[in-house]
N, C-alpha and C positions, 0 to 999 in steps of 0.2 A: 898765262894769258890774263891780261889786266880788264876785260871786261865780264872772263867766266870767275876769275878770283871773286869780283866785286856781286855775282850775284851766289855764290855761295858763300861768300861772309855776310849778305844781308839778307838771307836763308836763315842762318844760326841763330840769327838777330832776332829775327821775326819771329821763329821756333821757341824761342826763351818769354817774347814780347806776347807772346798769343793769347788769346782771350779762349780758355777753356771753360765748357758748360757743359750741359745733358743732349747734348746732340748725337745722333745715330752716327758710328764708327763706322766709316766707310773707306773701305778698302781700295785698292790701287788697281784693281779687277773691274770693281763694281763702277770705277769714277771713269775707267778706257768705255765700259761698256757703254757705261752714259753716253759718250761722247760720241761714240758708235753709234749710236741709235738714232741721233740726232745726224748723223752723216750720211748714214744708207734713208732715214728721212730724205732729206735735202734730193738725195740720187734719186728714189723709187719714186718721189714724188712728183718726178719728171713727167712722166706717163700722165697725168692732170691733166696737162699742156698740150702733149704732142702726142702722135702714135710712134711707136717704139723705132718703123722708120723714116720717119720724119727728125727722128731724134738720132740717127746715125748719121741722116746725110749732113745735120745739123753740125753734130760733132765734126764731120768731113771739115765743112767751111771753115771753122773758127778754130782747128789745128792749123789748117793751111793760110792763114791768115797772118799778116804783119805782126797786127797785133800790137802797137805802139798807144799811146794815150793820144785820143780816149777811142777804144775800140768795144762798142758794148754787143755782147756775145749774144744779146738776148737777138740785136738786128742783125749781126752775122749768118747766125745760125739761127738759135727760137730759142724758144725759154725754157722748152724741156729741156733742148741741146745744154742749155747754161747751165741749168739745176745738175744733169748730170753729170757735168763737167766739174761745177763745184764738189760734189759729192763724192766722186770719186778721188778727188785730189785731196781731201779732206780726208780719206779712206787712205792713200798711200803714206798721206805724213803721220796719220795713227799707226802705220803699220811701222814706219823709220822709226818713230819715237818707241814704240813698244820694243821691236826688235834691238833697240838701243837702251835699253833699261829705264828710259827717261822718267822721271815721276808725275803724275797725272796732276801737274801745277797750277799754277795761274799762266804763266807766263807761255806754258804749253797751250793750253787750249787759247790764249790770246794768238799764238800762231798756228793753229788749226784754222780756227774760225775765220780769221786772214787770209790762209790761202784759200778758202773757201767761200769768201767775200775778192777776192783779187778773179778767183776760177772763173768769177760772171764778165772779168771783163781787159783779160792779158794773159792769164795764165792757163797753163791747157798741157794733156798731157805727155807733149810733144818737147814744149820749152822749158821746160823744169827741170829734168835730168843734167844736163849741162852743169847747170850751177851746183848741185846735190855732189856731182862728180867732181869738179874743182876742189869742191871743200873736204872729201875723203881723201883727193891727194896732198891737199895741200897736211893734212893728220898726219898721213903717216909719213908726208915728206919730216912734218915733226915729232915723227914717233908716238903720235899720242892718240890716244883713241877719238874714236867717230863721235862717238856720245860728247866729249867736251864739247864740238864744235855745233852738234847738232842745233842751238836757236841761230846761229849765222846759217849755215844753212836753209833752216825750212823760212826764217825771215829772207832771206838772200835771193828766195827766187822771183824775187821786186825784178830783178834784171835779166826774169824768165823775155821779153821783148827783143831784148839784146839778139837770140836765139832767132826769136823769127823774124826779126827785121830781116836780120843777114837772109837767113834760108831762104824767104819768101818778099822780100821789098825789094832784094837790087836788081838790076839788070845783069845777071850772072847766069852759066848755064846753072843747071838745077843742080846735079852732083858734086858743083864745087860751092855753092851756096853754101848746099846744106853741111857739109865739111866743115867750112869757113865757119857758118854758122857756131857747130858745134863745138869748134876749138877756140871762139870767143867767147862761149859763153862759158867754158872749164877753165878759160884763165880768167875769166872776171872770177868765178866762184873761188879759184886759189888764193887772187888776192884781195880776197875780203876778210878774210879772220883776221891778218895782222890789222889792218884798218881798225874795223869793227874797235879793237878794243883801246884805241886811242882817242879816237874820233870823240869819244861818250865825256872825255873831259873837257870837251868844246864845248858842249850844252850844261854839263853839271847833273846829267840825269832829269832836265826840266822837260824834253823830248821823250816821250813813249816810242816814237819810231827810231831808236838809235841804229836800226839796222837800214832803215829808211835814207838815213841822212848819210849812212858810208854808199850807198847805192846812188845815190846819187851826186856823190865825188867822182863815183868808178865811174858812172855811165857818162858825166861831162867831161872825166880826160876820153871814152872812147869815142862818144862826139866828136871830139879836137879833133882825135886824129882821121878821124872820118873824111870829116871838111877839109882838112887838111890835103887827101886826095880828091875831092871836089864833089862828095857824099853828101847828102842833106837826104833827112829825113822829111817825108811831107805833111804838112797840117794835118792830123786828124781829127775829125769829131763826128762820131759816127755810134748817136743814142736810139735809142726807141720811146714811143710814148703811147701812150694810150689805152696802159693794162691797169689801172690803175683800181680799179674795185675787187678784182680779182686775185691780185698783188697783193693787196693790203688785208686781204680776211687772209691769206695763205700764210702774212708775216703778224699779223696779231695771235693768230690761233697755235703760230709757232714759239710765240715770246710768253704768251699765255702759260703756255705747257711748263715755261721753263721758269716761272716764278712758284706754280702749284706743284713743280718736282721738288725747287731749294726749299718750299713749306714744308714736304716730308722728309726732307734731308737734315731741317733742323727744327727737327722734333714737332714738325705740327705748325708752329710761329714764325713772327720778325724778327725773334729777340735778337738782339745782339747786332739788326742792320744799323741802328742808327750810329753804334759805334763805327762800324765801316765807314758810315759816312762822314767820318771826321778828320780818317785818314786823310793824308795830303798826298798821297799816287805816286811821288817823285819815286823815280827809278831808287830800289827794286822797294814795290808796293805791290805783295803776293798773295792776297784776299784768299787766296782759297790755305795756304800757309798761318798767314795770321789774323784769318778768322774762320770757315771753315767752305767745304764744300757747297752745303745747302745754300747760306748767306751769297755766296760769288753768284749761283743759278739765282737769286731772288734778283739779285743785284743785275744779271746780264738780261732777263728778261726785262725787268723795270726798264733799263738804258732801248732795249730795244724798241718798248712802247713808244717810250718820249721820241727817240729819233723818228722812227715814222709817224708819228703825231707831227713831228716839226715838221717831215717835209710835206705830208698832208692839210697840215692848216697854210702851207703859204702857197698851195695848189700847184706844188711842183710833180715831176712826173714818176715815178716808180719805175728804175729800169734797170740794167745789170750794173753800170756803175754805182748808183744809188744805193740799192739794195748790196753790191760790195760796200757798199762805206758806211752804211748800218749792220753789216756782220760784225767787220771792223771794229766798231763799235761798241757791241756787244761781248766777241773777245775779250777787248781790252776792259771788260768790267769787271774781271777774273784777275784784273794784272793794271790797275792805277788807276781807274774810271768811274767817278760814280755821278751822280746826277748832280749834285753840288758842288764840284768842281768842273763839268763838265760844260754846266748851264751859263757861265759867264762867256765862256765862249762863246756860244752859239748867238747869246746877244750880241757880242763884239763882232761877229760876220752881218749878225742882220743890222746892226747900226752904219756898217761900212755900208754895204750894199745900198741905203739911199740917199747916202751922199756920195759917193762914188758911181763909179760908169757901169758895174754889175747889175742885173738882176737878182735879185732875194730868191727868185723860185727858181732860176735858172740853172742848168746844168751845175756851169763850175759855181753856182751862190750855194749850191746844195752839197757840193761836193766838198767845197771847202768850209763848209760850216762841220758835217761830218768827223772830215779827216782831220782839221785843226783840234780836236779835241785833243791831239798828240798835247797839245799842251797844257793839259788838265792841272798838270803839278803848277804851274804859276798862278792859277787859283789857289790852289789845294793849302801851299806854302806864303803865299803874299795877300791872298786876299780878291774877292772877286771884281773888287774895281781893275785891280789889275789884270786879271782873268778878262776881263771888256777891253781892254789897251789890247793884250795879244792878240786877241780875234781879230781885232779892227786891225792890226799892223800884217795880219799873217793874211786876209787875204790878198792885201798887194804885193807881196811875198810873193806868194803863189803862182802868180799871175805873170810872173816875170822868167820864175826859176826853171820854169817846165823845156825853155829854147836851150838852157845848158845842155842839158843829156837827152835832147832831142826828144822827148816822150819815151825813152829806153826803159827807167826809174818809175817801175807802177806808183813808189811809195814819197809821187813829190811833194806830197808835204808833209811827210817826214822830214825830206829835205829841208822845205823851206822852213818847217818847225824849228831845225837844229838852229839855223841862222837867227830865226827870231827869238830865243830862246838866248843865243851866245849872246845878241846886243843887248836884252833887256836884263837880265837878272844880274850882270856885274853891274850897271846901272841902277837900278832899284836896288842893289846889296849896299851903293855905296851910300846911296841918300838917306837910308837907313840908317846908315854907319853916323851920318852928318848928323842928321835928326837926334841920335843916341848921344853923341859928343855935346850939343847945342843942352841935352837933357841935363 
């Protein structure tokens, strides 16, 4: 497979390339536990919110729900319901990845924390299974084990919607829904590894969401054919507002934690973050590999701060999408993310935003400031002028891509990443090339 080859040759790379220091030797035990702790976090701290059943009937709603973009869990159900719901799903892909040998990565915990940021507001733990099952059969239909497949997988369940649109959006009795349901969403999850590992030479690796951007192939051919029988999925936008003081001490005091853990994780200090922040993110950029455990947690809390500082200084609202798109976020500072490549972007959305028809603090101005960060590496690697070009191009990207795969693709701007991503960097590669020749 041409996209697991490509992250274990850039594993060896990175193993060879690594900045070795006096940092505490931390174990592949001690790095699950972490990551544990911070899951049944996220779960137990539901009960904050809500009483325990208020948080079941919660749960009830937002299993049974469409579930299509943008569906935020927090208004479905409630916030406890969401936190739980993250938590626990955050909890099953710890337990696939463990029970799968997987090593306690960067790129792992970027898809922990994902589905754990998607949990607040599409995925749930009704629509997952489906695609988790596609991707075993499609293994052993290739003889090879679960573990290879396993990040198409736990990224894969972007097309967890897929799931409940069918069971719960059409006009179907219930029983053949959810059937229907379920056997689209086990052929989407089979045909996703062949993709997956083609798809990543469209962008070059300049897309963090490569599993984003084959998810959202899959979901606009099952659109086609949707509309094709006279299917249309309906508008959703369905946020919550107004938690926002409450919100914000619960994800500071949670980002907090996680800077003052990477301080004892490396040895007490920063040493060594500024080097991380030199890196250029481009696919496979695995911080916790080639730099170390503590430096990634200094790293993902930092990213976590700024992102809810950004959506707090422009008075936007704190809600399940949101706070998905700063998990997101956060993840991905473990696996290509860091604040200076990060940061060009976020300006490239707010420069769009007032000259364009978007609001800056608005739902999707927040969301795709967030989730654009997929494009961290076109800073990382060109520069952050241009790192301001992708922003400002990616949110009209966005804006446009989401009617392809009818809201099915939690991960559209992944999607629309990949696209912006394909046009710009042969482009900037060539003028490069010109400017080099002219030298």
């Amino acid at each position: 497979m041409v996209f697991s080859k490509q992250i274990d040759v850039s594993v060896k790379t990175l193993l060879k390339n690594r900045t070795f220091s006096n940092t505490l030797t931390i174990t592949e035990d001690i790095k699950y536990l972490v990551v544990l702790a911070y899951a049944t976090f996220i779960l137990v701290s539901s009960v904050f919110f809500n009483t325990p059943a208020q948080i079941m009937q919660g749960l009830f709603h937002l299993t049974l729900s469409p579930s299509i973009l943008l569906s935020d869990y927090m208004a479905i159900g409630n916030i406890g319901a969401a936190f739980f719901n993250s938590g626990l799903l955050m909890i099953v892909a710890l337990v696939i990845a463990r029970i799968n040998k997987a090593h306690m990565n960067g790129v792992i915990i970027a898809a922990i924390f994902t589905i754990g940021g998607f949990a607040l507001f599409g995925k749930n733990i009704y629509n997952i299974w489906p695609i988790f099952i596609g991707v075993y059969l499609y293994s052993t239909f290739q003889k090879e084990r679960f573990s290879k497949f396993i990040l198409v997988a736990l990224f894969g369940t972007a097309l967890a919607p897929l799931v409940s649109q069918v069971s719960f959006g059409l006009d179907l009795p219930r029983i053949v829904s959810i059937i229907l349901g379920y056997f689209l969403g086990i052929t989407a999850g089979f045909i996703l590894p062949p993709l997956a590992n083609h798809v990543v030479k469209f962008h070059q690796g300049f897309n963090l969401y490569n599993i984003g951007f084959t998810c959202g192939i899959v979901g606009t051919i099952f659109m086609a054919v949707f509309r094709s029988f006279g299917l249309e999925n309906p508008a959703t936008f369905i946020v919550s507002e107004g938690y926002n003081s409450i919100l914000s001490i619960y994800l500071f005091s949670l980002f907090a934690s996680m800077i003052l853990l990477g301080i004892v994780f490396n040895n007490g200090s920063f040493k060594g973050f500024s080097k991380l922040m030199e890196r250029s993110g481009k696919l496979v950029s695995d911080f916790v590999i080639s730099d170390n455990f503590g430096l990634s947690f200094i790293n993902m809390g930092v990213l976590g701060l700024i992102s809810t500082c950004y959506v707090l200084i422009l008075r936007g609202n704190l809600n399940g999408p949101v706070i998905g798109g700063i998990f997101t976020v956060v993840g991905f500072a473990a696996f290509g993310k860091h604040a200076k490549n990060v940061t060009p972007i976020f300006i490239g959305v707010f420069i769009a935003s007032f000259v364009k028809v978007w609001e800056v603090n608005a739902a999707g101005g927040l969301l795709t400031a967030l989730f654009g960060t997929t494009l961290a590496p076109i800073s990382g690697i060109f520069g952050w002028k241009f790192g301001v070009l992708a922003g400002f191009l990616h949110i009209s990207m966005v804006a446009n891509v989401g009617y392809l795969h009818g809201g099915m693709n939690l991960y559209n701007n992944g999607f629309s990443g990949g696209l912006v991503a394909a046009i710009m960097v042969p482009i900037i590669t060539s003028l490069r090339k010109v400017d080099n020749d002219e030298e």
